[in-house]
C-alpha positions in Angstrom: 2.4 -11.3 -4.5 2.9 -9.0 -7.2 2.6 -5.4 -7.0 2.9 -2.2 -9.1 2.5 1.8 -8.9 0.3 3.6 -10.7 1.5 6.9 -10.4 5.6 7.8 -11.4 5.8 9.3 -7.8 5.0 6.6 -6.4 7.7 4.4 -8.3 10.4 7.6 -7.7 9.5 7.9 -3.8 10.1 3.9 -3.7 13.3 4.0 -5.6 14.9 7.0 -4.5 13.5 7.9 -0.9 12.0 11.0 -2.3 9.7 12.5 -4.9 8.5 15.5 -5.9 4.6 15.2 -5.1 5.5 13.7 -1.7 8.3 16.5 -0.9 6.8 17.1 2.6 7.0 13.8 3.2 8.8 12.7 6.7 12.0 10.7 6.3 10.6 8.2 8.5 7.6 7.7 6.6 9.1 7.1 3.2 11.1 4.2 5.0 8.1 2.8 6.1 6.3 2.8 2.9 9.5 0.6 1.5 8.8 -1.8 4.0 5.3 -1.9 3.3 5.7 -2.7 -0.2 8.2 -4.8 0.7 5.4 -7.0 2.9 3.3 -7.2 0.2 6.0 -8.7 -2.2 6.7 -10.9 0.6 2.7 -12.4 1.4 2.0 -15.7 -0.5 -1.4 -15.0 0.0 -3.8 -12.2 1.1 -4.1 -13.7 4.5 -0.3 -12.9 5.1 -1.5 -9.3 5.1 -5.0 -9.8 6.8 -3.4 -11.4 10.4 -0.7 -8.9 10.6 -3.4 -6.9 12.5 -1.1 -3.2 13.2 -1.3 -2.9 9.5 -5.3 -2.7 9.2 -5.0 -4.1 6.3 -9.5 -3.6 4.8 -11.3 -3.0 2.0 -13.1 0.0 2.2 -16.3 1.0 1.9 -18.7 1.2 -1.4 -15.5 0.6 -3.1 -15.1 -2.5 -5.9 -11.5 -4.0 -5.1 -10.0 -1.2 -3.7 -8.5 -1.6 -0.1 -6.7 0.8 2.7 -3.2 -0.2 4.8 -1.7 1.3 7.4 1.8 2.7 6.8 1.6 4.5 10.7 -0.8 5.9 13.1 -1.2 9.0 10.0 -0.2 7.6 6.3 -2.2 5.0 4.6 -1.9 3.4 1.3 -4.7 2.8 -1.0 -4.0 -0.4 -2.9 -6.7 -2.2 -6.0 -6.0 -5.6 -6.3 -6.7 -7.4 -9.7 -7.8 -11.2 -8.4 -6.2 -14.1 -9.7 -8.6 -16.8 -8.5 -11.6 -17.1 -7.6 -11.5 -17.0 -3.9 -9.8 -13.7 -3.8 -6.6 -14.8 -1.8 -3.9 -13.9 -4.4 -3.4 -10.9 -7.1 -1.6 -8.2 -8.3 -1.6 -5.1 -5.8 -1.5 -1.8 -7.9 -0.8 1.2 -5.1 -2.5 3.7 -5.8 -1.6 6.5 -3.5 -0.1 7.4 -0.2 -2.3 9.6 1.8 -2.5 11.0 5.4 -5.2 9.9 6.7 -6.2 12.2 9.3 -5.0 15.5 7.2 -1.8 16.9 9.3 
C-alpha cells in the first residue's frame, strides 16, 4: 500500500531514528514505528493489517477515515486513509501522529 507523513517529524523520526518533537522518545519505540510503516508498505490489502490481530489495527470512533494501530502496549499511530475503491480494502495511509496512548 502506499503511505505518507504528514508532519516533517514524522518523515525525520522515520529516516533518521530521531526527531526533535519525539526527542523523549524510547529507542525501542522508534524501531518499532519503522517496522510498522514498514507493514503497511508491505499489506496488498487492508485485510493484511486487519488479521494481524497484536496490531489492533480499528477505525475509531465518530471519526471519517481516520484509524488507530498499535506500535506497543503504550504508542499508537493515527493513520487516514484516502480509499481507492469502492470497497475500502486498498489506499494511501497518511500517518498522522505517533501518540502514547495511555499518557506516560
Amino acid at each position: 500500500m502506499e503511505w505518507d507523513f504528514t508532519s516533517r517529524d514524522l518523515a525525520e523520526l522515520y529516516e533518521t531514528g530521531k526527531s526533535r518533537k519525539y526527542k523523549g522518545l524510547p529507542p525501542s519505540v522508534a524501531k518499532k514505528f519503522i517496522a510498522r510503516i514498514s507493514q503497511i508498505e508491505a499489506a496488498e490489502s487492508i485485510y493484511d493489517l486487519w488479521k494481524t490481530g497484536s496490531l489492533q489495527f480499528k477505525k475509531l470512533q465518530g471519526e471519517n477515515n481516520l484509524y488507530s494501530m498499535r506500535v506497543d502496549l503504550h504508542w499508537r499511530l493515527e493513520i487516514e486513509i484516502d480509499w481507492k475503491d469502492e470497497k475500502q480494502t486498498c489506499g494511501c495511509f497518511k500517518v498522522k501522529d505517533l501518540s502514547n496512548h495511555y499518557g506516560d
